[in-house]
C-alpha positions as CSV (number, residue, x, y, z in Angstrom):
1,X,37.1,-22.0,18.6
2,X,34.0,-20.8,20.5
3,X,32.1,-18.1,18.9
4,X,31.9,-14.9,21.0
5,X,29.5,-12.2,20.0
6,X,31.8,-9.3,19.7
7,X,28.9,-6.8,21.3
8,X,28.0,-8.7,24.2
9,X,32.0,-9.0,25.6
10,X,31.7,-5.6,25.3
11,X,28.6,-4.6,26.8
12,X,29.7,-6.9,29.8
13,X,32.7,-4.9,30.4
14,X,31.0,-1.7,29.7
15,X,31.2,-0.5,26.7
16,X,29.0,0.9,24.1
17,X,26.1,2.2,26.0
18,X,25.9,6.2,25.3
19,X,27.3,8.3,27.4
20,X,24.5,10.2,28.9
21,X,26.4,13.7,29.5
22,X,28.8,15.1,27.1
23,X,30.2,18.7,26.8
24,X,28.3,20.2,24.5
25,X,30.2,24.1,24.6
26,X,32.8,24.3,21.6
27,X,35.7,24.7,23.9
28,X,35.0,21.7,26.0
29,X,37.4,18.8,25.6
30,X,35.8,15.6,25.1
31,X,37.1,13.6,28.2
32,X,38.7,10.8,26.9
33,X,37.0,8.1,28.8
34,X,34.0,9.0,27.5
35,X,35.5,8.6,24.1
36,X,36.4,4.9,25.0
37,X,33.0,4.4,26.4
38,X,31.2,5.4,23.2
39,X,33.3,3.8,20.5
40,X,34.5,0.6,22.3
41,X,31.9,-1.5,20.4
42,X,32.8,0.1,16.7
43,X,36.3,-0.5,17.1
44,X,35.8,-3.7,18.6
45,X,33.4,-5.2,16.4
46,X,35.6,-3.9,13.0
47,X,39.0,-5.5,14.8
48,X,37.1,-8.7,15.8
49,X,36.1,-8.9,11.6
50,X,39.6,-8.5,10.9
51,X,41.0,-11.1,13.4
52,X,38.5,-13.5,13.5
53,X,39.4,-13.8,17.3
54,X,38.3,-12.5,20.7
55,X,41.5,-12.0,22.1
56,X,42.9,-10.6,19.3
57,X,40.3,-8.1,18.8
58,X,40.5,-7.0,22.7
59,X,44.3,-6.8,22.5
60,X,44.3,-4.3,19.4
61,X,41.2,-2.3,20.8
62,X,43.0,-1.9,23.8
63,X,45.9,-0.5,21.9
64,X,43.8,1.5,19.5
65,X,42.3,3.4,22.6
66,X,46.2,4.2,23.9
67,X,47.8,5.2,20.4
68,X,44.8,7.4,20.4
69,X,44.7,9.1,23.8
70,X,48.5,9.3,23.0
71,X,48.2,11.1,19.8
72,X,44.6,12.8,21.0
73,X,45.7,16.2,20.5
74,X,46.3,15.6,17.1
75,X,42.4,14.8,16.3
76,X,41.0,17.7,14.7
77,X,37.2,18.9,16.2
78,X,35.2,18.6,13.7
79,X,35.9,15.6,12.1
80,X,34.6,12.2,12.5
81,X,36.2,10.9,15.8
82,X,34.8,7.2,15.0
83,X,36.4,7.4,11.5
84,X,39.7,8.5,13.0
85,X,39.3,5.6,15.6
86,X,38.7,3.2,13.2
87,X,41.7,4.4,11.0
88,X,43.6,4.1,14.2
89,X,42.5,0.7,14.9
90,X,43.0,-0.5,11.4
91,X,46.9,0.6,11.6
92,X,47.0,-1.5,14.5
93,X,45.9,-4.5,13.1
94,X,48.4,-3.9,9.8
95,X,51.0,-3.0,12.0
96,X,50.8,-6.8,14.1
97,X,49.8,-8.4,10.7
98,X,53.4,-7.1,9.2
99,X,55.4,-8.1,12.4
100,X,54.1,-11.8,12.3
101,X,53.6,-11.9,8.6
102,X,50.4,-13.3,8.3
103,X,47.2,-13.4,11.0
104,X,45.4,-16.4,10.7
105,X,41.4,-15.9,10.8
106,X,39.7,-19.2,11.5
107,X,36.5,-20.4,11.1
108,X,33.8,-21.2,13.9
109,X,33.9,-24.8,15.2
110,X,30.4,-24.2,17.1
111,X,27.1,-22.3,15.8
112,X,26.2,-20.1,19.2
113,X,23.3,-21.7,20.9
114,X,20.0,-20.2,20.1
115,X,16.9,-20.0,22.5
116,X,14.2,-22.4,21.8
117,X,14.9,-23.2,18.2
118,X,14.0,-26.3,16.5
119,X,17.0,-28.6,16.0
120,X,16.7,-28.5,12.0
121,X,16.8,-24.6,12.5
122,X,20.1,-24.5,14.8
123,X,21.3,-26.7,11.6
124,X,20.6,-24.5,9.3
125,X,21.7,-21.4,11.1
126,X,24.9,-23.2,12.1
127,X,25.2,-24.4,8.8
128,X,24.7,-20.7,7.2
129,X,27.4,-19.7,9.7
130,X,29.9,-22.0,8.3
131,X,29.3,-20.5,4.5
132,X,29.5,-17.2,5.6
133,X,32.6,-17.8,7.7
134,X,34.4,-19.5,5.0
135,X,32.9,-17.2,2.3
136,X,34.8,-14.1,4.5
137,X,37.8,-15.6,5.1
138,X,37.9,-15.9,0.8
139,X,38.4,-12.2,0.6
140,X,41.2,-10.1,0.9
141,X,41.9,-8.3,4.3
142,X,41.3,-5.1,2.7
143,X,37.7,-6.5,0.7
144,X,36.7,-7.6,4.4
145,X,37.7,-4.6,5.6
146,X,35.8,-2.9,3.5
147,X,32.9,-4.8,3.6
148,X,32.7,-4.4,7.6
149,X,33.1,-1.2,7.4
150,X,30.1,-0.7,4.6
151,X,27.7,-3.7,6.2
152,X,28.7,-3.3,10.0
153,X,29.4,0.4,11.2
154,X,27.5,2.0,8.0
155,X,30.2,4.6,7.0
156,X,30.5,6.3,3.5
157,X,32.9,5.3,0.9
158,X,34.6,8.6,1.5
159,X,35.0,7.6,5.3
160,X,36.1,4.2,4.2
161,X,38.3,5.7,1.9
162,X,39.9,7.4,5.3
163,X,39.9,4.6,7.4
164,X,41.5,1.7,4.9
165,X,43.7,4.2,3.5
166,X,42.8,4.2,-0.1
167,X,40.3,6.0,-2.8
168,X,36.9,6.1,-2.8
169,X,36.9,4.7,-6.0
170,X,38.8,1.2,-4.8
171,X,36.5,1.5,-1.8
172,X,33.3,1.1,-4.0
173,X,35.4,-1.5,-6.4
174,X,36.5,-3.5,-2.5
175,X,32.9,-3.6,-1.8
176,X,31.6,-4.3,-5.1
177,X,34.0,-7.4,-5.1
178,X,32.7,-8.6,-2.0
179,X,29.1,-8.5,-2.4
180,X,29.8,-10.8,-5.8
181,X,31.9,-12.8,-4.3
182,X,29.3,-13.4,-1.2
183,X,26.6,-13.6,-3.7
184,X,28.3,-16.2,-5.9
185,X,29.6,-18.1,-3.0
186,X,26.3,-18.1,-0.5
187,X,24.2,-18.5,-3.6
């Protein structure tokens, strides 16, 4: 498997750059294109974690985006749009994982080339990769989750509390597992 960095694919199709010119009036609805534009990469980037694969993580982005301009008039202004995406985009992923029973996440075969690095350095960065890859495949769906969620996009426990469906308390105990089991396993 080749490695894909989750933020260029999207930037080459156009996502993730700011959308310069919003509504700002409390009555405006936020068009929904715009809210594709903005939180492609976030979405992305969390199913890409969860899958471990590019067209995976494309596929349930894609349908994240259409459950939620489906269900759109159900998000409440207000509240955190990219934590209700995310949710959104989690239940996606659970939803495919119980049809086929198990989603396999794979490591990387190749370390992504690097500009102008020293071959002992592309060694040791590809062979970093490999122990973090096989350290994150180690934990749980929900610990990965988790741990994305914390290290990647930054939200609070009580957003990832939201978005992986359970208390802020296992949220804290998911993330706490994680960075010991990292730790213990990267060394």
């Amino acid at each position: 498997m080749k490695y894909v960095d989750p933020t260029a694919v999207a930037q080459k199709r156009g996502f993730g750059e700011p959308v310069a010119a919003l509504p700002t009036s409390p009555g405006a609805a936020l068009p929904f294109a715009a809210v594709v534009h903005e939180h492609w990469n976030s979405v992305y980037k969390m199913l890409y974690t969860m899958t471990g694969n590019v067209h995976d993580a494309e596929d349930f982005a894609q349908e994240t985006f259409l459950r939620a301009l489906r269900r759109f008039d159900t998000f409440q202004p207000g509240t955190n749009l990219r934590s209700w995406l995310l949710r959104i985009a989690a239940n996606c992923f659970y939803d495919a994982r119980r049809k086929r029973q198990r989603v396999v996440v794979s490591s990387l075969e190749k370390e992504p080339e690097a500009a102008n690095r020293p071959v002992d350095s592309k060694m040791q960065l590809a062979e970093q990769n490999a122990l973090l890859n096989a350290a994150l495949e180690e934990l749980s769906e929900t610990t990965r989750l988790v741990f994305h969620l914390r290290a990647q996009e930054e939200l609070s426990f009580r957003e990832i509390a939201e978005v992986a469906e359970i208390s802020e308390e296992a949220a804290r105990w998911h993330m706490h597992q994680a960075r010991t089991k990292l730790l213990k396993r990267l060394g």
